[in-house]
C-alpha positions in Angstrom: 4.6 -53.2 -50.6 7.5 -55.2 -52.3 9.6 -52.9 -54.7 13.2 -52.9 -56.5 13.7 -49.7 -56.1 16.8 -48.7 -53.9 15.4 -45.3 -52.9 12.1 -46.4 -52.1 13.6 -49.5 -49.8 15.9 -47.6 -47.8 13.5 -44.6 -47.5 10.5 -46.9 -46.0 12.9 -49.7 -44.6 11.0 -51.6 -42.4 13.6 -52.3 -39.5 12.9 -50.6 -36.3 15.9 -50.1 -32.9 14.2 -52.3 -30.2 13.0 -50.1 -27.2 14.9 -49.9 -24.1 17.9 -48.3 -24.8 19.0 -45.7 -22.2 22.0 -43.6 -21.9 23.5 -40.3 -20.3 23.0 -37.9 -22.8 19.2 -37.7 -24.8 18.5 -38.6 -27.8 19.0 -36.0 -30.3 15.6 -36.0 -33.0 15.7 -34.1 -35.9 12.6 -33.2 -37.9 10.0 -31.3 -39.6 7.8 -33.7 -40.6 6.3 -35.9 -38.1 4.7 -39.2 -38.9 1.4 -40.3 -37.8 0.3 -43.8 -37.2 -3.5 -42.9 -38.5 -5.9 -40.3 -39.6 -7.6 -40.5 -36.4 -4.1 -39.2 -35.3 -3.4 -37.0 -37.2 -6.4 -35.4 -36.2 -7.0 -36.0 -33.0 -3.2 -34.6 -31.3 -2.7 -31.2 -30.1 0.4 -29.7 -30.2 -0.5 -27.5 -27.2 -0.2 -29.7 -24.5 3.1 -32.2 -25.3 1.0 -35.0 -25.4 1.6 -36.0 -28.7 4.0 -34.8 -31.6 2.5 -32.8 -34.8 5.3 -30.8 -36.4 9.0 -30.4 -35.8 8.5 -26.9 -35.6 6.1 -27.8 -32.3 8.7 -29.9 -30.5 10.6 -33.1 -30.5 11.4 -35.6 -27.8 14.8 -33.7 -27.8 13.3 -30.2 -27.4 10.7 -31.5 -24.9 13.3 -32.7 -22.8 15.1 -29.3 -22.7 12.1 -27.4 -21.9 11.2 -29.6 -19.3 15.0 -29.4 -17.6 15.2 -25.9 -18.0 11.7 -25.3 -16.3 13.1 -27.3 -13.3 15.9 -25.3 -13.6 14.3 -21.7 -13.2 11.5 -23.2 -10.6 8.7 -23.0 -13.0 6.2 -25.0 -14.8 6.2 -24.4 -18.3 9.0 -23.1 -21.3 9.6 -22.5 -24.4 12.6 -22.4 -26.5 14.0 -19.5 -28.8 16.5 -19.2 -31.2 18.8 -16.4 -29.2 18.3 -14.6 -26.0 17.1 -11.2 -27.9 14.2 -13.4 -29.7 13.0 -14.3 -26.3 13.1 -10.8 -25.3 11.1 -10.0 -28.3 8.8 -12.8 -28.2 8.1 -11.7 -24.7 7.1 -8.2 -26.4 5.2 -9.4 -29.0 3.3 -12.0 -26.6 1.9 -9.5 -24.2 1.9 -5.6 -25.6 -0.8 -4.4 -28.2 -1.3 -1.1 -30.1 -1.9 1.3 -27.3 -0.4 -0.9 -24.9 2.5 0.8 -22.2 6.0 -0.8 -21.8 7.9 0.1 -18.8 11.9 -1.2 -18.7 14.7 -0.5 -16.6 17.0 2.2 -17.7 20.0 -0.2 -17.2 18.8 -3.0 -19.3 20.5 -5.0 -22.0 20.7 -2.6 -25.0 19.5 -4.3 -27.1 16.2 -5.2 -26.0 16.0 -1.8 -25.2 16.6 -1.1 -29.3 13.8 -3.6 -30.1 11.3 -1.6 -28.1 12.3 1.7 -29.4 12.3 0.7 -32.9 9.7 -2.4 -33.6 7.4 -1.7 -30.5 7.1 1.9 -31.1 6.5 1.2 -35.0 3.9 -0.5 -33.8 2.0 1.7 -31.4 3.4 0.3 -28.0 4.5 3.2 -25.6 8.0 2.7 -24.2 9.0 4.3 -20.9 12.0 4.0 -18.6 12.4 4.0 -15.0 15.1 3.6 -12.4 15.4 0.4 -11.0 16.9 1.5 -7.7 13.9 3.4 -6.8 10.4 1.5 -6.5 8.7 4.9 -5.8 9.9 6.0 -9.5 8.2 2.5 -11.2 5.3 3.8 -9.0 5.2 7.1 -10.6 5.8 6.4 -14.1 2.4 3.2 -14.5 -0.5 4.4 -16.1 -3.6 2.2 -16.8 -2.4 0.8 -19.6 0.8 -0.1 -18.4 0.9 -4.3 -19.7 4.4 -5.2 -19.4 7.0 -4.2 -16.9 10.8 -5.4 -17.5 13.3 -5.9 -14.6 16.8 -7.4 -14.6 19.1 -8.4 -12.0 21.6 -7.0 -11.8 21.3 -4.1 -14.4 23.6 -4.7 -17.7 26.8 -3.2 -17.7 27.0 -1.9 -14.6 25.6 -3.9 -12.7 23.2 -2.3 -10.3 21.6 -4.8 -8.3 17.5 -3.5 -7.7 15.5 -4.6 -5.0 13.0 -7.4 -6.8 10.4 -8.2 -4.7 9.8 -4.5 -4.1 9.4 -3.6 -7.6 6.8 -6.7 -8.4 5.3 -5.7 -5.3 4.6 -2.1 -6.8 3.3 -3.2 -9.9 1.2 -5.8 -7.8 -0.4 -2.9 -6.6 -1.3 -1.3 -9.1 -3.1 -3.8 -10.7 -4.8 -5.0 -7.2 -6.3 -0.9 -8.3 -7.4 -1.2 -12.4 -9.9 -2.4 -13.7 -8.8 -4.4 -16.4 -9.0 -7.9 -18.2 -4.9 -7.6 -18.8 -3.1 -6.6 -15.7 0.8 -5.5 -16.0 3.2 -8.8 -16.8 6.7 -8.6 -14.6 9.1 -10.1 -16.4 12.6 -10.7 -15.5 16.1 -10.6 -17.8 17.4 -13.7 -15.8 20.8 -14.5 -17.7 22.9 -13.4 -14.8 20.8 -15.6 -12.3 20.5 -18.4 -14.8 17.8 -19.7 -11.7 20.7 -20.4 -10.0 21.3 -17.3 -7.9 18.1 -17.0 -6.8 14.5 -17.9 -7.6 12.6 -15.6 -9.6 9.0 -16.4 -9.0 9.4 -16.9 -5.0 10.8 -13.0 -5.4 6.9 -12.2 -7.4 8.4 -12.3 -11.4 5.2 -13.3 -13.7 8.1 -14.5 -16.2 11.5 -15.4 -16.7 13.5 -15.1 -19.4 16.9 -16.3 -20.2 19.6 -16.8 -22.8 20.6 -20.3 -22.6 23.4 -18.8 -25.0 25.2 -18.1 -21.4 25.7 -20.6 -18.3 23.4 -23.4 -19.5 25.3 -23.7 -22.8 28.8 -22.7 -20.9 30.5 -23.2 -24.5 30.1 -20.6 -26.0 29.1 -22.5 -29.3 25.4 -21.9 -29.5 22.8 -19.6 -29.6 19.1 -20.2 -27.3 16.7 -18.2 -25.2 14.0 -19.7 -22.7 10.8 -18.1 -21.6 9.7 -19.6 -18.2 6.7 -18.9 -16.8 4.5 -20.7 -13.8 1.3 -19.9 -14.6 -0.8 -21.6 -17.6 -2.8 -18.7 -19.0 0.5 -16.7 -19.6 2.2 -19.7 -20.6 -0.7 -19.9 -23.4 0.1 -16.3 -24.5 3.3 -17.1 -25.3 3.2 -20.4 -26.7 0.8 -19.0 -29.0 2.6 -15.9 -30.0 5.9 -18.2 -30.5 3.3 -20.4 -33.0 2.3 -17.6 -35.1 6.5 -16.3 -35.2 7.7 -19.9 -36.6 10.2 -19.7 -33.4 11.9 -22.9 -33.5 15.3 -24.4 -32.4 17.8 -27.0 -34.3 18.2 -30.3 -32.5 22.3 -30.1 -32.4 21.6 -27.0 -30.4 19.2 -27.7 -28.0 21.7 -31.0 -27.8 24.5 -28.6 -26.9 22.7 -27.2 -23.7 21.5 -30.4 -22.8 25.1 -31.2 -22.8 26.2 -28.3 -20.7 23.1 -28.3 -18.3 24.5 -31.0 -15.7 27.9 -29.0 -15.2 25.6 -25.6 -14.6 25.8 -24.9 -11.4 29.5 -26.3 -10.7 30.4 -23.8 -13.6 28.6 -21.2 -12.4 30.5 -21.8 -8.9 33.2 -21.7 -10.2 33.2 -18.9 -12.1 31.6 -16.7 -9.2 33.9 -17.4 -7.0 37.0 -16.5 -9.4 34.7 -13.2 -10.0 34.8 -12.2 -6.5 38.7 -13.1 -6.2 39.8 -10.8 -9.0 36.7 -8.3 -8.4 38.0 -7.7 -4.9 41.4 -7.7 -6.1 41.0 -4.6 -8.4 39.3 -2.6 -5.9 43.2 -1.7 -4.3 44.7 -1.2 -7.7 46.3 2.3 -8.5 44.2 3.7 -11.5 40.9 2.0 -10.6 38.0 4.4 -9.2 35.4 2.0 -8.6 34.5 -1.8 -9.2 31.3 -2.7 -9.9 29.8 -6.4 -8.4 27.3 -7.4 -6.3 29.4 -9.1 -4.1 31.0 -5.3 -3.3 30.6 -3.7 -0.6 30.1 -0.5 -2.3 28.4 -1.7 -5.2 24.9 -0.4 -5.6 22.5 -2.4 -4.3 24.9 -5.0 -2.6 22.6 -5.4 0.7 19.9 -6.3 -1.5 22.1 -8.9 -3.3 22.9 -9.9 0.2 19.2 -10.7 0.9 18.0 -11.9 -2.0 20.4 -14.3 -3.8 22.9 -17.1 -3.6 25.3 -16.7 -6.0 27.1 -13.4 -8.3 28.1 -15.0 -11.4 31.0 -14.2 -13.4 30.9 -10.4 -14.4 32.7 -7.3 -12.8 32.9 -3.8 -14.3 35.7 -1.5 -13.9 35.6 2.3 -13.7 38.8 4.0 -14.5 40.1 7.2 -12.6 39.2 10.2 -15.1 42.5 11.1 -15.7 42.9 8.2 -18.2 41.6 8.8 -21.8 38.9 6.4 -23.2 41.8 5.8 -26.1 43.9 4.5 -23.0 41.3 2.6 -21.9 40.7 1.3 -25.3 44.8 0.9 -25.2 44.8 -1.4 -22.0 41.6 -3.8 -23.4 44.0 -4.4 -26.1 47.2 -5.7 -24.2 45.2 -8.1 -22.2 46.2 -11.2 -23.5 44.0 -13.9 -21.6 40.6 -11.8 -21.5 39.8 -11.9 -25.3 37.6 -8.3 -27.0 34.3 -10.1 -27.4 30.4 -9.8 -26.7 29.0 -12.5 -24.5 29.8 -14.6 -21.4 29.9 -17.5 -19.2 31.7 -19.5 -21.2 35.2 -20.8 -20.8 37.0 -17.8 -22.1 37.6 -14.4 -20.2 36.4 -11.4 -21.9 36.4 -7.8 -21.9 34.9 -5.2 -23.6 35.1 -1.1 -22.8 31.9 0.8 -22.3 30.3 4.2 -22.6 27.8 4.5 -19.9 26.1 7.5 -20.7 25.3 6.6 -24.1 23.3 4.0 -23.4 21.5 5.4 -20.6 18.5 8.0 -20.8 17.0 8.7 -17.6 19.5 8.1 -14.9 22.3 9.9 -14.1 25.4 8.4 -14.4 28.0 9.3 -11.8 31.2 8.8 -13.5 34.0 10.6 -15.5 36.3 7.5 -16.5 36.1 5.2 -19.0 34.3 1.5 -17.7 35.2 -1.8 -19.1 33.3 -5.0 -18.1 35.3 -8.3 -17.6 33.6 -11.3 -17.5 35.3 -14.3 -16.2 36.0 -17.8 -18.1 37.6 -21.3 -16.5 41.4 -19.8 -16.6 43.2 -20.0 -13.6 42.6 -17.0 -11.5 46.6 -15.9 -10.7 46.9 -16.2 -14.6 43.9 -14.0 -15.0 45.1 -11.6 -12.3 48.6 -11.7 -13.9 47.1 -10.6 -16.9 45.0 -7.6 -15.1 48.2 -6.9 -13.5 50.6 -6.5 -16.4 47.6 -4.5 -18.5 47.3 -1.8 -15.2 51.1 -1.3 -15.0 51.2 -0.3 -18.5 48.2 1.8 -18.1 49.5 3.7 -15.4 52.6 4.1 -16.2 
């Protein structure tokens, strides 16, 4: 329809790109609306199945694309994408627990998603329990019939226990194999540290996998994302559905941003392991320290399991100090670092640290320490200017 008007011409200008063009990086779509060629259309597509587009807030070739990567990436089927890491952990909640419903989590999970249970899922008539995740025969103990959600994480946060996986989905496997019930228990794995790079969670028996793409498949710590993986199409459907109802959605520039980092994953996460394990092994002979705390360890807990099980260790260590030195001392040597920056988060290209009390975030198990612990996680610095840094922060420490 011919008009004068400038707005109306450029708003409904009639020139189209010519098909064809390919590059490296995708395409980066931005929308709410989507436009249908018909009524017949607009009617006929389902958002459901990515066969068709219907709403912004239901995907975009840009979105699609990192779902589909990511999937690949975690050795599943289907995804979907969150704004952060703790609204997948919540979406997860939302998707699979009812009133009445039992929640079982780790007792070294990310805090957190531990807060969300305790304050929204109790509100709302869930049951939260804890167990210890270094000892099967206490998830054993503590499922009851109406047990529908069981956390795990690997290793635990902060202090990073590492639990023996296919045990623990293996307990909870049997314990379904004896209900009867239309809604058996859901494992679901914290996967951030693994980033389905260390390992495989569904070949170790996880139902679901959840990550925060904020981490390793960003890498720039510049954006915020969580992914729920999953390989099976009826729990896939739970959550898609649930993430419907929430209005979950995520921007184009971000989900652009993790497509940008995702070919560079795994050389990243290489390189920032093996770094880890050079200044992780490093500490362990250093006057003041009483333990270190890494997978990779010897002595860490649950370090022939790591041995077993996965690949890879990522880029986090956890010191424990002798008890001699006050936690204002520890809090004294965090602050003369000068390469690891006082900051939450990790995997991206600058070190961090951040001190720790243990038994404040813990309510079941015992925690066997005096001294003050402080979590490092390793960036791209070069590691003798990182161990520099370590070194000049202990000799004032100890001094």
């Amino acid at each position: 329809m011919p008009t004068s008007d400038p707005s109306t011409r450029l708003i409904h200008h009639a020139y189209r790109p010519p098909d064809g063009f390919e590059a490296v990086a995708p395409g980066v779509h931005k929308a709410s609306t989507v436009i249908f060629p018909d009524v017949q259309a607009l009617r006929s597509r389902d958002w459901k199945d990515k066969s068709g587009y219907t709403y912004g807030l239901h995907g975009t070739p840009t979105t699609f694309t990192l779902e589909e990567r990511i999937a690949t990436l975690e050795g599943g089927q289907f995804c979907v994408l969150a704004p952060s890491g703790l609204s997948a952990i919540s979406l997860v909640d939302m998707a699979f627990l009812r009133q009445g419903d039992h929640m079982l989590l780790p007792d070294n999970a990310y805090g957190p998603g531990k807060a969300f249970a305790e304050a929204e899922m109790r509100q709302w008539g869930v049951q939260v329990g804890y167990y210890d995740p270094m000892e099967p025969a206490d998830l054993a103990s503590r499922l009851t019939p109406a047990t529908r959600l069981v956390w795990l994480e690997a290793p635990g946060s902060i202090t990073l226990e590492y639990p023996d996986l296919p045990a623990l989905t293996d307990v909870v496997r049997q314990h379904n194999a004896r209900q009867v019930a239309d809604r058996p228990a859901v494992t679901v794995l914290d996967n951030t540290w693994g980033a389905g790079l260390a390992f495989c969670a569904f070949d170790l028996g996880i139902d679901v996998s959840m990550q925060a793409l904020t981490k390793y498949p960003s890498g720039g710590a510049d954006v915020l994302m969580g992914s729920v993986v999953t390989r099976d199409p009826a729990l896939h459907r739970q959550i898609l559905l649930c993430h419907m109802r929430l209005g979950l959605g995520v921007g184009a520039n971000d989900a652009e941003l993790v497509l940008r980092g995702l070919p560079t994953v795994a050389l990243r996460y290489q390189a920032q392991d093996k770094a880890t394990r050079e200044l992780a092994q490093w500490m362990q002979s250093q006057q003041g320290v009483a333990q270190v705390l890494h997978p990779a360890l010897a002595g860490s807990p649950g370090h022939r399991l790591w041995q077993r099980d996965a690949q890879g260790a990522a880029c986090l260590f956890s010191v424990v100090f002798d008890e001699k030195f006050s936690s204002a001392q520890v809090d004294a040597f965090c602050d003369s670092l000068s390469l690891f920056q006082l900051g939450w988060s990790w995997a991206g290209p600058v070190s961090l640290c951040a001190p720790y009390d243990v038994r404040s975030i813990r309510s079941l198990t015992a925690w066997p320490h005096r001294g003050g612990l402080v979590r490092f996680a390793v960036g791209l610095e070069s590691v003798e200017d990182l161990q520099a840094d370590l070194a000049q922060g202990l000799a004032k420490l100890v001094s």
